[in-house]
C-alpha positions as CSV (number, residue, x, y, z in Angstrom):
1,X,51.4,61.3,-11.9
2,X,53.5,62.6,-8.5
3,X,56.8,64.2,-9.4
4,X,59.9,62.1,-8.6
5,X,60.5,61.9,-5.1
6,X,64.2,60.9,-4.3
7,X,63.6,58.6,-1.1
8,X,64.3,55.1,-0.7
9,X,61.4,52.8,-0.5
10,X,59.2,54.0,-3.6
11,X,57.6,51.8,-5.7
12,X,58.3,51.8,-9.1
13,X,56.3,50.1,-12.1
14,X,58.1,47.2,-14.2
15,X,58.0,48.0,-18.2
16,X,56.3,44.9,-19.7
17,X,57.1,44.6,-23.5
18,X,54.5,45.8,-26.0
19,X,52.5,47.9,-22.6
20,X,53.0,51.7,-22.9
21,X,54.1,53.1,-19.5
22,X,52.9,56.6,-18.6
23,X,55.4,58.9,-16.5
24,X,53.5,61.5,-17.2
25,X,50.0,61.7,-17.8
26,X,47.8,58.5,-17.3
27,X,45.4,55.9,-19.4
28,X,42.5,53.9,-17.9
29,X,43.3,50.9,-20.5
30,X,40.2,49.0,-18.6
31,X,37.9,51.7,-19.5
32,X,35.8,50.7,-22.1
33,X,35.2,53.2,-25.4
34,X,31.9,55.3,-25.4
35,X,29.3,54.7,-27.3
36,X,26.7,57.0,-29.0
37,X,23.5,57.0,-30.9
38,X,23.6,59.9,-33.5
39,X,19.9,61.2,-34.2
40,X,20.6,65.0,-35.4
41,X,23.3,66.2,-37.3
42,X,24.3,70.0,-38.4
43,X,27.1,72.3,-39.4
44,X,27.6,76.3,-38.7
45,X,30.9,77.8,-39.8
46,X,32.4,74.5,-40.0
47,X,31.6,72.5,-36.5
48,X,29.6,69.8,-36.7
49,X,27.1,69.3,-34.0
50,X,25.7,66.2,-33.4
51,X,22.7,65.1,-31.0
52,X,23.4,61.9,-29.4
53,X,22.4,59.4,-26.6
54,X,25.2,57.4,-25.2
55,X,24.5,54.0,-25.2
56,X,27.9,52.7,-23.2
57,X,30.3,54.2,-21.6
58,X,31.4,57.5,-19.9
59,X,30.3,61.1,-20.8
60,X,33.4,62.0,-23.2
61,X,35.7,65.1,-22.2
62,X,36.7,67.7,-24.5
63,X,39.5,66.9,-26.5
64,X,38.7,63.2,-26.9
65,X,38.3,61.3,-30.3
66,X,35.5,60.7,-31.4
67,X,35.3,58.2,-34.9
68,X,31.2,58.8,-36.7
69,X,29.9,56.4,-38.6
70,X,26.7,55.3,-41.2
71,X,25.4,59.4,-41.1
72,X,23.7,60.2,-44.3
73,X,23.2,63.5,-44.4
74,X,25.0,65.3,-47.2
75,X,26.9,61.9,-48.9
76,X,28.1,61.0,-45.1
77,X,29.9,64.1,-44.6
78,X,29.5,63.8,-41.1
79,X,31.4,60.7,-40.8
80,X,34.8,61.5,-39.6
81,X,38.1,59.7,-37.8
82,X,39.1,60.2,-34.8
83,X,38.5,63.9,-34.8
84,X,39.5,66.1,-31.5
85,X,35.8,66.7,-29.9
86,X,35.6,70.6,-29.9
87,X,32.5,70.9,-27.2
88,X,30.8,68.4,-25.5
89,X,27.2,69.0,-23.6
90,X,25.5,65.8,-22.3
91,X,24.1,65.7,-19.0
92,X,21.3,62.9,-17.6
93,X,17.9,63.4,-18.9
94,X,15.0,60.5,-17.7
95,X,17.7,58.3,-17.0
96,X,19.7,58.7,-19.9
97,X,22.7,60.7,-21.3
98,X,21.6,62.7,-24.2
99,X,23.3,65.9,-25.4
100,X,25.4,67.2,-28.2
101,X,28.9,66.7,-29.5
102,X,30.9,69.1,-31.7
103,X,33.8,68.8,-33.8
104,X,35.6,70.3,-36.5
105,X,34.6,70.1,-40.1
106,X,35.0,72.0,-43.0
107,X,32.2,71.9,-45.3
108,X,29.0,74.3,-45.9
109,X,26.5,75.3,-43.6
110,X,23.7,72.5,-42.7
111,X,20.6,72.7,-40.9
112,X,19.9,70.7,-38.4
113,X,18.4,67.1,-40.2
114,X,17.6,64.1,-38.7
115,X,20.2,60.8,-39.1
116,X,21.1,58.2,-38.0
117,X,24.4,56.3,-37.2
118,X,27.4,56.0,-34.2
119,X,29.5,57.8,-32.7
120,X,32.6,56.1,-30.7
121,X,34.5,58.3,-28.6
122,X,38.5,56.6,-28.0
123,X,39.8,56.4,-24.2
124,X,41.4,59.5,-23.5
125,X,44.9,60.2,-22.2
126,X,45.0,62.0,-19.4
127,X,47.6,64.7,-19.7
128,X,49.0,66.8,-16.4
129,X,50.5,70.1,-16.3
130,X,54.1,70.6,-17.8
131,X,56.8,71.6,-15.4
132,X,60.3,71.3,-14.1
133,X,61.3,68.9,-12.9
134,X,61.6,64.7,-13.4
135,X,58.6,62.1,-13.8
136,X,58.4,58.9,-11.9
137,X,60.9,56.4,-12.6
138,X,59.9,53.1,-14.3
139,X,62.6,49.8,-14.2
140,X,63.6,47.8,-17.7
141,X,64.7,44.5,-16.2
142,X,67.6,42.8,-18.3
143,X,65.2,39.5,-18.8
144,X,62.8,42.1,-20.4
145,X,64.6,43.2,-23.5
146,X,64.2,41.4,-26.4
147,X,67.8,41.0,-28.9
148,X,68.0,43.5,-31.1
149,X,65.2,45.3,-29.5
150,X,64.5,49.1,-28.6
151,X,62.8,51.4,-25.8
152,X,60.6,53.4,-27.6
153,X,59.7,57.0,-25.8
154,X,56.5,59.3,-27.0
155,X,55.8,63.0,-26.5
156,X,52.7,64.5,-26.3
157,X,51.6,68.3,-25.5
158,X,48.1,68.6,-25.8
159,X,48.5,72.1,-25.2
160,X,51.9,73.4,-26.3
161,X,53.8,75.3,-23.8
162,X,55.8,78.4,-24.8
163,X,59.3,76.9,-24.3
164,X,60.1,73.3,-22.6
165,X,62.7,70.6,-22.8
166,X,61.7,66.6,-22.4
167,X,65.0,64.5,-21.9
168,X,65.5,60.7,-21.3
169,X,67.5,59.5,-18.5
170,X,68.8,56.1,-17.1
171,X,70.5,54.9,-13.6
172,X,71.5,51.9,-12.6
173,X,70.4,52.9,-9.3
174,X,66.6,54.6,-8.6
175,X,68.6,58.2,-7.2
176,X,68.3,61.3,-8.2
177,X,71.9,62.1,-8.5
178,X,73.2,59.0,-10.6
179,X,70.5,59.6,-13.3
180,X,72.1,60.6,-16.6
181,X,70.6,62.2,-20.5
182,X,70.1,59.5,-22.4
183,X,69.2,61.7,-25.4
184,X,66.2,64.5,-25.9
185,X,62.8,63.6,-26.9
186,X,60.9,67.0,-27.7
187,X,62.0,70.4,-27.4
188,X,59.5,73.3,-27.4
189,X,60.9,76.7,-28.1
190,X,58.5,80.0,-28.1
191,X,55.8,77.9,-29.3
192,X,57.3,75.8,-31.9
193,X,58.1,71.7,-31.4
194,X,60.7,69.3,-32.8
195,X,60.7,65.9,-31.9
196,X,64.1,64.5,-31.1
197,X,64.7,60.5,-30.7
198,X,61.9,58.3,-30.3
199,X,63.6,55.0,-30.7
200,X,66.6,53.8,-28.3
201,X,68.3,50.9,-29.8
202,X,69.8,47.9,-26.9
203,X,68.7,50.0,-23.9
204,X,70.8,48.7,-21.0
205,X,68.7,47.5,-18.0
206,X,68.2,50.1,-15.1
207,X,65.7,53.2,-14.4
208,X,64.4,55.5,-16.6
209,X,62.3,58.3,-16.0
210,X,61.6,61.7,-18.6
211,X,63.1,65.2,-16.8
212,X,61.8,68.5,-17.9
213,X,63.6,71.5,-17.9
214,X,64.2,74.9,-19.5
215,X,60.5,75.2,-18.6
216,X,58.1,78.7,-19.5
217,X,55.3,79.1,-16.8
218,X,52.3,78.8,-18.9
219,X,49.2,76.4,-19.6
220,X,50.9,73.3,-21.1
221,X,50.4,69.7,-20.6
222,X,51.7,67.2,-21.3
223,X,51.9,62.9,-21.9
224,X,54.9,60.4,-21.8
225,X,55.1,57.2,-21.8
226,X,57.9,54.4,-22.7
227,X,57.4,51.3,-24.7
228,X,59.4,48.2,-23.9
C-alpha cells in the first residue's frame, strides 16, 4: 500500500462489517487456493520435501501455508496444517507446473517414497516493508457500527523488525494533523513483540489509519488490517 499522503481529494476505502481492511500489506480475496497433486514425499534433517503437480491455481510463494492431506508414508506423517512453506521450486514442464515444496517437520530421516494425496497452499498476505510513518486511512461510517460492537485491529510481522511501534489513530477529518492515538497495537523492542489492544469497544465514526514510529532500519515487514 502507498504511504498516507495528506492532500485533499484521496480516495479512501469504506470498512464493511465482517471484511478485513488492509492498510498495510494486501490480500487478493478473489484468488482462488492452489492446488497440488503430491506424488513423492521425503524428509532430511527435518524438512519435508514433497514432489507435486499443481492442479489449480498459482505457483505458491515462500512463506505461504500449505495444509497436506491422505499421504501414507510413515502413518501420514507428512500430513500437516497450515505449515509456513520453507522452499518452493516449481517451474512449467510440458505444459504443466511440477516441482517440489518444502516445509518444516520434525520426524526421522525418509527416503524419497512414492505417495499419494493433496496439497492446498492458503492465499497469501502480502506484507510490505515496515517504516515510519502512517498507512492509508480507511472511513467507519456511523450506519456501519453495529450496538455494542467493536473495531478489531491485527498485527502481523512476518519478519520481525529490530524495534518498531504500530499505533491506532482516528480523525474526524481525513488530515494529517487532526489524527490522534487511539491506543498501541504491537510494539517490537530489539527483537522481541508484545501485542497491545486488539479489540476497540463503540469506535466513534471517522478515519482511522495505523502510524508507525520508533522505527529500526532493518528487513521487516509487515500486515494490518481493521475489522469492522
Amino acid at each position: 500500500m502507498p504511504p498516507y499522503l495528506n492532500t485533499p481529494g484521496q480516495k479512501v476505502r469504506a470498512l464493511m462489517p465482517g471484511t478485513p481492511e488492509y492498510l498495510y500489506g494486501s490480500y487478493a480475496q478473489d484468488q482462488a487456493t492452489t492446488k497440488m497433486w503430491v506424488s513423492e514425499v521425503s524428509l532430511t534433517s527435518d524438512v519435508a520435501t514433497l514432489n507435486v503437480q499443481v492442479a489449480r491455481g498459482p505457483i505458491p510463494a515462500m512463506g505461504s501455508l500449505v495444509t497436506v492431506r491422505d499421504t501414507q508414508t510413515e502413518g501420514g506423517e507428512f500430513n500437516v496444517t497450515r505449515a509456513p512453506l520453507t522452499a518452493v521450486s516449481i517451474s512449467i514442464v510440458g505444459g504443466q507446473a511440477v516441482g517440489t515444496i518444502s516445509y518444516a517437520l520434525s520426524q526421522t530421516n525418509v527416503a524419497a517414497t512414492t505417495d499419494g494425496g493433496s496439497a492446498v497452499v492458503d492465499t497469501p498476505e502480502v506484507p510490505e516493508a515496515v517504516a515510519a510513518g502512517s498507512s492509508v486511512p480507511a472511513f467507519l461510517a456511523a450506519d456501519r457500527i453495529a450496538a455494542g460492537g467493536a473495531l478489531g485491529a491485527i498485527v502481523k510481522f512476518p519478519v520481525l523488525p529490530t524495534d518498531a511501534v504500530v499505533d491506532l489513530q482516528w480523525a474526524i477529518h481525513n488530515v494529517d494533523g487532526e489524527y490522534e492515538k487511539v491506543g498501541t497495537v504491537a510494539t517490537v523492542a530489539t527483537g522481541e513483540l508484545t501485542v497491545g489492544a486488539t479489540q476497540f469497544a463503540a469506535p466513534a465514526p471517522g478515519f482511522y489509519r495505523f502510524h508507525q514510529s520508533g522505527v529500526t532500519a532493518g528487513s521487516g515487514t509487515i500486515v494490518a488490517k481493521l475489522l469492522a
